[in-house]
N, CA, C and O of each residue as an XYZ file, in Angstrom:
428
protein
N       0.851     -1.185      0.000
C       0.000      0.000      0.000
C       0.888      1.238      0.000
O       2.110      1.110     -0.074
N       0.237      2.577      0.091
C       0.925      3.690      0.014
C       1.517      4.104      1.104
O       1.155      3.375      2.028
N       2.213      4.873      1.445
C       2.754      5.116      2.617
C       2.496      6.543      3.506
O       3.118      6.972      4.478
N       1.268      7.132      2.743
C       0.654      8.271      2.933
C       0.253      7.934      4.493
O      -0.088      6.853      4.973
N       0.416      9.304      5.169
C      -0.187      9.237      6.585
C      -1.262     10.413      6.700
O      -1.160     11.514      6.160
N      -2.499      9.893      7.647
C      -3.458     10.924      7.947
C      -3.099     12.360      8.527
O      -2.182     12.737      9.257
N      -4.151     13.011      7.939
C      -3.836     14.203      9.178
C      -4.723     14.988      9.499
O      -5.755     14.457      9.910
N      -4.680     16.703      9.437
C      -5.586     17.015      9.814
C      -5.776     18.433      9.408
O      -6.507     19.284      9.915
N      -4.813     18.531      8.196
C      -5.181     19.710      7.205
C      -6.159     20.320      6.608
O      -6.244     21.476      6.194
N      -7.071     19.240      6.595
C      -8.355     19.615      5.717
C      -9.433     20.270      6.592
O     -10.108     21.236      6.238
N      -9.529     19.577      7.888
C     -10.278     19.984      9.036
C      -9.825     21.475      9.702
O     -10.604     22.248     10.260
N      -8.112     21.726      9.469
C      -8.023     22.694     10.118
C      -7.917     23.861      9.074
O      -7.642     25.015      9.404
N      -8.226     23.348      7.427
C      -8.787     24.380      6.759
C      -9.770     24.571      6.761
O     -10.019     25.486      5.976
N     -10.797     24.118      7.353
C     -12.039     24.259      7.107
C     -12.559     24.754      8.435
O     -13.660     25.240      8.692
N     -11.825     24.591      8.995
C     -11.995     25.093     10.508
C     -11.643     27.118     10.356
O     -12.486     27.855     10.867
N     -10.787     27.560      9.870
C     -10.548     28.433      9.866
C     -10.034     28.759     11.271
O     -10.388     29.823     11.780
N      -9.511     28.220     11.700
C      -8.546     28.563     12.996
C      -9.218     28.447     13.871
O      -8.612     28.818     14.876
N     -10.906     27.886     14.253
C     -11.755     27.879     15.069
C     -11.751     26.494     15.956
O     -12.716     25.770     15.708
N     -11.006     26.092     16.760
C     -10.615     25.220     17.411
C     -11.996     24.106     18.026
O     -11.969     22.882     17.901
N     -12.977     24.788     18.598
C     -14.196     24.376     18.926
C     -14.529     22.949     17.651
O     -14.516     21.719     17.668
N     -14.800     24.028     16.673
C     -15.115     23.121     15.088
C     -14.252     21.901     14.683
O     -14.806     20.910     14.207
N     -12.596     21.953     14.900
C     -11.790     20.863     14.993
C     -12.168     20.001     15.757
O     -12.561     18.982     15.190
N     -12.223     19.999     17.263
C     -12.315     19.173     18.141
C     -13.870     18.328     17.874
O     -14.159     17.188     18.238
N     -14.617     19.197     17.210
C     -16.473     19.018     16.872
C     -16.025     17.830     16.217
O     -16.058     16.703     16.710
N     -15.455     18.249     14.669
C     -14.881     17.249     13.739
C     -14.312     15.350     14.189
O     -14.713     14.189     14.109
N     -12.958     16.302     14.739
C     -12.529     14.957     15.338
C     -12.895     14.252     16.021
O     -12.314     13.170     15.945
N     -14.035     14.346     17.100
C     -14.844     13.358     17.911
C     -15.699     12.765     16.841
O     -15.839     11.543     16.886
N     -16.448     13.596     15.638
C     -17.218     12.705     14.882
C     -16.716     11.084     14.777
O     -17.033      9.992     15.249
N     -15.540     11.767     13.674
C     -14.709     10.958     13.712
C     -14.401      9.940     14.331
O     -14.586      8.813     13.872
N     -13.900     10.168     15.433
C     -13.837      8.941     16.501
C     -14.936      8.122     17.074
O     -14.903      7.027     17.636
N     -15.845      8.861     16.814
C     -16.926      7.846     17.394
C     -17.715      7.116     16.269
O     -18.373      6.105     16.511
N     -17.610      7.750     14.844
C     -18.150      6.997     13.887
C     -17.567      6.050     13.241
O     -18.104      5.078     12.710
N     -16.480      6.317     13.278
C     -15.442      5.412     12.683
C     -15.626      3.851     12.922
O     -16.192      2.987     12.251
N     -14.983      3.815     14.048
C     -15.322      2.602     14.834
C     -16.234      1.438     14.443
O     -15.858      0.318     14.098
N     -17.930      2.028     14.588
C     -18.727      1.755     13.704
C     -19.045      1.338     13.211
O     -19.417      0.166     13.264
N     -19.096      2.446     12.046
C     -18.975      1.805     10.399
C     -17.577      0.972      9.857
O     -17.441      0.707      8.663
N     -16.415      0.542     11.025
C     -15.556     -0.442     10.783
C     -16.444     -1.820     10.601
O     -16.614     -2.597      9.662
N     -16.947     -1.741     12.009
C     -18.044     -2.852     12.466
C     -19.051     -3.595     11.425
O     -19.248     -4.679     10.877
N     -19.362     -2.771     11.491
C     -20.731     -2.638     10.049
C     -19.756     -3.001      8.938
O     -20.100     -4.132      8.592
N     -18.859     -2.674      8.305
C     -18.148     -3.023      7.294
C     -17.415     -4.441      7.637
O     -17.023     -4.940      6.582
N     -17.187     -5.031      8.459
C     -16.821     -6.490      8.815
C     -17.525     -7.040      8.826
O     -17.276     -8.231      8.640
N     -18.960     -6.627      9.049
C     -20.153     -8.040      9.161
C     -20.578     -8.271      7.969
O     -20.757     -9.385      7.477
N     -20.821     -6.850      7.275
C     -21.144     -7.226      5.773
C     -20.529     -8.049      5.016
O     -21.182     -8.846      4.342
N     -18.867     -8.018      4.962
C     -17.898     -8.936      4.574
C     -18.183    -10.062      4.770
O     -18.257    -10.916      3.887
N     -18.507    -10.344      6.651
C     -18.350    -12.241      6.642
C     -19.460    -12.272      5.926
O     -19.544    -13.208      5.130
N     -20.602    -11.291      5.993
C     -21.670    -12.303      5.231
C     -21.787    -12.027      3.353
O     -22.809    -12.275      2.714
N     -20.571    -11.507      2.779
C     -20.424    -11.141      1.425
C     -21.754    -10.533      1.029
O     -22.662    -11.086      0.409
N     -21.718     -9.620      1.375
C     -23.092     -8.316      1.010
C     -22.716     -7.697     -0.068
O     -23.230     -6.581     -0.135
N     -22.086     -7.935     -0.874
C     -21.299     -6.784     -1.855
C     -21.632     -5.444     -1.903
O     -20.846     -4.514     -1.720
N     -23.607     -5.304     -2.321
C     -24.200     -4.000     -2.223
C     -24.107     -3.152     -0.882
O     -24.441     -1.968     -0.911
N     -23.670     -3.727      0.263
C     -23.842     -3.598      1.595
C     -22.485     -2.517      1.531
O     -22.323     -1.303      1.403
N     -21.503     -3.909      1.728
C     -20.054     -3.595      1.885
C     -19.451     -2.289      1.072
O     -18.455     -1.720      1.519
N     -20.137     -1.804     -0.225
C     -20.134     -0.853     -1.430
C     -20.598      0.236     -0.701
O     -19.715      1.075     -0.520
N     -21.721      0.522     -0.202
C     -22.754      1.238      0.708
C     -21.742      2.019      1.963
O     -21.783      3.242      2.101
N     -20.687      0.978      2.993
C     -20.455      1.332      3.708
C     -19.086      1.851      3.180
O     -18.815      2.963      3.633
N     -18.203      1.357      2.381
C     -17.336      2.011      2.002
C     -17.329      2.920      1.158
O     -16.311      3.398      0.657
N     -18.690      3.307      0.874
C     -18.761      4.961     -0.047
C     -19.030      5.965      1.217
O     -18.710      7.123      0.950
N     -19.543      5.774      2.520
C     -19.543      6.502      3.527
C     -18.147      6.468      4.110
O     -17.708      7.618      4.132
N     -17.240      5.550      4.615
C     -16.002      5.770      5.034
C     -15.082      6.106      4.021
O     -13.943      6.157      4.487
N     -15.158      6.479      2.218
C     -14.543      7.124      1.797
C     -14.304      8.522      2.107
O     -13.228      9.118      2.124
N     -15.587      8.996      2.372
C     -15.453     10.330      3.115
C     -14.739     10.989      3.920
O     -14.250     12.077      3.614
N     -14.520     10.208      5.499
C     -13.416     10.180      6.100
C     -12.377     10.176      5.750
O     -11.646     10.990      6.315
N     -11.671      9.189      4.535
C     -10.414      9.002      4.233
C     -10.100     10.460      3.606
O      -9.179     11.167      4.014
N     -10.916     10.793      2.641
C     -10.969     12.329      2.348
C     -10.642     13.377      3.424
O      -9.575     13.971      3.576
N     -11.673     13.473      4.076
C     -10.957     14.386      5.097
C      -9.478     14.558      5.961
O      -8.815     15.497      6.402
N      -9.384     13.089      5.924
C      -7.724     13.006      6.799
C      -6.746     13.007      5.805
O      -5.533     12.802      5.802
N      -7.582     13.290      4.958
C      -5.923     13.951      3.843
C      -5.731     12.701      3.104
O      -4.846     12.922      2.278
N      -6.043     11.781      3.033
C      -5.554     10.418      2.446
C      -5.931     10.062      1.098
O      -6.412      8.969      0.799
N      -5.642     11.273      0.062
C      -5.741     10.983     -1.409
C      -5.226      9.736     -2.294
O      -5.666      9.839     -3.439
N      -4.603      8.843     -2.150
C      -3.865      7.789     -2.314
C      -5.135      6.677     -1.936
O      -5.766      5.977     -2.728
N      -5.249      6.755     -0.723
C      -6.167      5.892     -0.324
C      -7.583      5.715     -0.548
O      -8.205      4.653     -0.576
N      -8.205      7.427     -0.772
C      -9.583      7.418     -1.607
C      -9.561      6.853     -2.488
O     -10.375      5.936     -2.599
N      -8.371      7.192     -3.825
C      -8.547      7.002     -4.900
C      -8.798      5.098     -4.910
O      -9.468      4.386     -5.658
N      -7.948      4.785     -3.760
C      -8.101      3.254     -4.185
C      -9.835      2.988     -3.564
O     -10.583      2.155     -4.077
N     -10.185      3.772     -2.527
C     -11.451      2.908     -1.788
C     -12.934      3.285     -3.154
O     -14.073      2.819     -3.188
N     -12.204      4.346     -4.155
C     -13.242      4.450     -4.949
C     -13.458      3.608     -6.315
O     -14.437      3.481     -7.051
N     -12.040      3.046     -6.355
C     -11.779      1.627     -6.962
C     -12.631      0.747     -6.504
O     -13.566      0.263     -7.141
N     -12.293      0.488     -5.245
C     -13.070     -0.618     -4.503
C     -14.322     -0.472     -4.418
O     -14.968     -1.384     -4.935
N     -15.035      0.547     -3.839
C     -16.519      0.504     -4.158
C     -16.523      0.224     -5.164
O     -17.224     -0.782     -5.058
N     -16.181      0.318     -6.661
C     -16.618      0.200     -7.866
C     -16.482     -1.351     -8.408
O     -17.265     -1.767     -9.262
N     -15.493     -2.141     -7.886
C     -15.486     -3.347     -7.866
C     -16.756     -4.126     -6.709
O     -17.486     -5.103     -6.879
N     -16.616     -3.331     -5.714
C     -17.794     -4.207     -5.165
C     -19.175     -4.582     -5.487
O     -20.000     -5.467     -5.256
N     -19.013     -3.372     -6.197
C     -20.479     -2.956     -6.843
C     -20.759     -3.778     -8.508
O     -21.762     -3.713     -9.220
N     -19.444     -4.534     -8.743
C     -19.544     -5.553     -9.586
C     -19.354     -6.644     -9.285
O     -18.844     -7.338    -10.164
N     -19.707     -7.419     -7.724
C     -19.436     -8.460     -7.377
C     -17.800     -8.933     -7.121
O     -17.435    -10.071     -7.420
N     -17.172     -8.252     -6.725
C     -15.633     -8.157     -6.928
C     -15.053     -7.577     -5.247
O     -15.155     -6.435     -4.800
N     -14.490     -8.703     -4.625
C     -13.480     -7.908     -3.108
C     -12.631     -7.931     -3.180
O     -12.007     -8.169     -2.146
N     -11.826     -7.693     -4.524
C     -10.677     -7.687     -4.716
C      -9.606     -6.877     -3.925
O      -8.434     -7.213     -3.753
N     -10.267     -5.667     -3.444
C      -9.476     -4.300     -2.738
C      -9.639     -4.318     -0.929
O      -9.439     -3.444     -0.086
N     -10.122     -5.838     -0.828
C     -10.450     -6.052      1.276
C      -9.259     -5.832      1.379
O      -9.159     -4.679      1.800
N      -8.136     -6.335      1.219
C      -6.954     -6.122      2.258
C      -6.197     -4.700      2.040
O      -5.848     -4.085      3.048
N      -5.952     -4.197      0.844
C      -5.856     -2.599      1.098
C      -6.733     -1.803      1.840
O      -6.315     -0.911      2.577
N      -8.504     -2.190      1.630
C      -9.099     -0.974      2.324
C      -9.004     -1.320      3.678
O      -9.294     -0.387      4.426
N      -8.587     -2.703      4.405
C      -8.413     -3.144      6.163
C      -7.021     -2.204      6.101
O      -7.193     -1.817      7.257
N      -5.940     -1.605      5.755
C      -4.673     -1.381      5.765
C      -5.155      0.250      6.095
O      -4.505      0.950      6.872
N      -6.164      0.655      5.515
C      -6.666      1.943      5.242
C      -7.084      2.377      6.538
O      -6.547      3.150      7.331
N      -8.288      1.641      6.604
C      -9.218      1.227      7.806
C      -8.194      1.830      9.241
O      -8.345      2.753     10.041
N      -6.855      0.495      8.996
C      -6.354      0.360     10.221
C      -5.364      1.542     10.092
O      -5.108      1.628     11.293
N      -4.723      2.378      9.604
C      -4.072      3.592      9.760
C      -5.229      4.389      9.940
O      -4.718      5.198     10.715
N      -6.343      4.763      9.823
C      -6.871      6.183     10.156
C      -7.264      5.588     11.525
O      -7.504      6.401     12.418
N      -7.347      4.460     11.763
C      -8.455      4.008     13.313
C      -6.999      4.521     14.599
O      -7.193      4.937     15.741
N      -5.576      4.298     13.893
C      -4.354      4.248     14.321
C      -4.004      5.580     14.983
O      -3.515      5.849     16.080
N      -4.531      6.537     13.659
C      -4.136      7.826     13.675
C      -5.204      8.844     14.674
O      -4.923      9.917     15.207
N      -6.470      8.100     14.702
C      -7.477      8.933     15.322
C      -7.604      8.282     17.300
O      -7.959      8.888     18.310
N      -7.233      7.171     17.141
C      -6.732      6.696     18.860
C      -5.371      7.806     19.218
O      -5.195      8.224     20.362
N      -4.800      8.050     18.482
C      -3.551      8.997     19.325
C      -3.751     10.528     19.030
O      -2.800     11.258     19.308
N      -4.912     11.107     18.486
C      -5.415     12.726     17.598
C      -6.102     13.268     19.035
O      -6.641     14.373     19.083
């Protein structure tokens, strides 16, 4: 995979220096994340494809925000394969998964 790391550029452009709004952000974050990890593992054991497609077009979002252009581009691969019966991209998007879950336990 890429060796791109999260961060928190996008939030603190969009924040406009308003610290309140960051911290707003980053708890989303942390508490949704988690989650929709969850939800994205069960769909897997039970090969939902439309499911698994569903939840990783919502946690593309996230990857977006933490700066992780490398990694969208692949999870929008992957939805697009899932969405043709195809999991070809599970172990990059778990690699994905597990650096932002990495990056947002120590944020």
């Amino acid at each position: 995979m890429n060796s791109e790391k999260p961060n928190l550029n996008y939030i603190k452009e969009l924040s406009g220096g308003d610290q309140e709004f960051e911290e707003k952000m980053l708890s989303i974050l942390k508490n949704e994340l988690p989650v929709e990890i969850k939800t994205y593992e069960n769909h897997v054991e039970n090969q939902d494809f439309k499911q698994i497609a569903e939840i990783v077009h919502k946690i593309k979002h996230k990857i977006s925000i933490l700066g992780l252009e490398k990694s969208y581009e692949s999870a929008v691969t992957y939805e697009k394969e899932l969405l043709n019966g195809v999991i070809k991209g599970h172990a990059d998007f778990l690699e994905i998964l597990t650096k932002m879950s990495s990056f947002l336990d120590n944020a």
